[in-house]
C-alpha positions in Angstrom: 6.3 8.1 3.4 6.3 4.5 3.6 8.2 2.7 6.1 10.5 0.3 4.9 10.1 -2.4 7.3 6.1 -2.8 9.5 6.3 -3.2 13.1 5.3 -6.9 12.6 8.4 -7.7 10.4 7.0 -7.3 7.2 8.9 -5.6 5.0 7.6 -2.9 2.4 8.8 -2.2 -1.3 7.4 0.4 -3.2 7.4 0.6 -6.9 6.9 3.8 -8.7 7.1 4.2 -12.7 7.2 8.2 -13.5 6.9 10.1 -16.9 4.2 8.3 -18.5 1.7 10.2 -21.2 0.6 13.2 -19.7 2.4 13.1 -16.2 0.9 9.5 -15.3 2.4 7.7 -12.4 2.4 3.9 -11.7 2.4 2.7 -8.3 2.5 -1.1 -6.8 3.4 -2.0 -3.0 4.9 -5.0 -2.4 3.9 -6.4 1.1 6.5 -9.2 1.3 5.2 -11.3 4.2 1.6 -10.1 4.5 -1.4 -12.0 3.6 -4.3 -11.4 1.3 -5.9 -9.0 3.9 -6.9 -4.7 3.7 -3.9 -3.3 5.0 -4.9 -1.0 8.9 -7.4 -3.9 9.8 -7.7 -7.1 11.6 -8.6 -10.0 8.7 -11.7 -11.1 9.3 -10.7 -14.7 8.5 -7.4 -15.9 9.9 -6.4 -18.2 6.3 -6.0 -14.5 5.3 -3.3 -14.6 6.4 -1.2 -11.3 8.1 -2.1 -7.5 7.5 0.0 -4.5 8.4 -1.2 -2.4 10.9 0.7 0.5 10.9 -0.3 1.2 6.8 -3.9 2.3 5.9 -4.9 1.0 2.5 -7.8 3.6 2.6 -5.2 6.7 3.7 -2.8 5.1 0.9 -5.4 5.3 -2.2 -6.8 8.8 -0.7 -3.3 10.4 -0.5 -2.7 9.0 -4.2 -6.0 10.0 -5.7 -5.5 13.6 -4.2 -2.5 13.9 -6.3 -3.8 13.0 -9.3 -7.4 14.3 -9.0 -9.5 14.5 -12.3 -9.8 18.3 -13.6 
């Protein structure tokens, strides 16, 4: 579960699309106040701006990729 609001202020929108052709499911996460940086780590260039540290990019795509695993 996503929280709505990251312990640095910036807030978190979600946007999931369900029912597609053959169960498909459409995510996007809005990171309203965050900069162009992998969410869980420190940007390696400050002009990248912000990253949230209490959301894992990596954990997000594994969790996402374990419920829709090829068969």
């Amino acid at each position: 579960m996503l929280p709505k609001k990251a312990k640095n202020g910036m807030i978190v929108r979600p946007y999931i699309w369900l029912g597609g052709k053959e169960g498909i499911e459409v995510v996007s996460i809005e990171f309203v106040g965050g900069g162009h940086a992998w969410l869980g780590k420190t940007p390696i260039l400050p002009r990248l701006g912000e990253s949230m540290k209490d959301i894992s990019a990596n954990d997000l795509m594994w969790d996402f990729f374990q419920r829709h695993a090829r068969s």
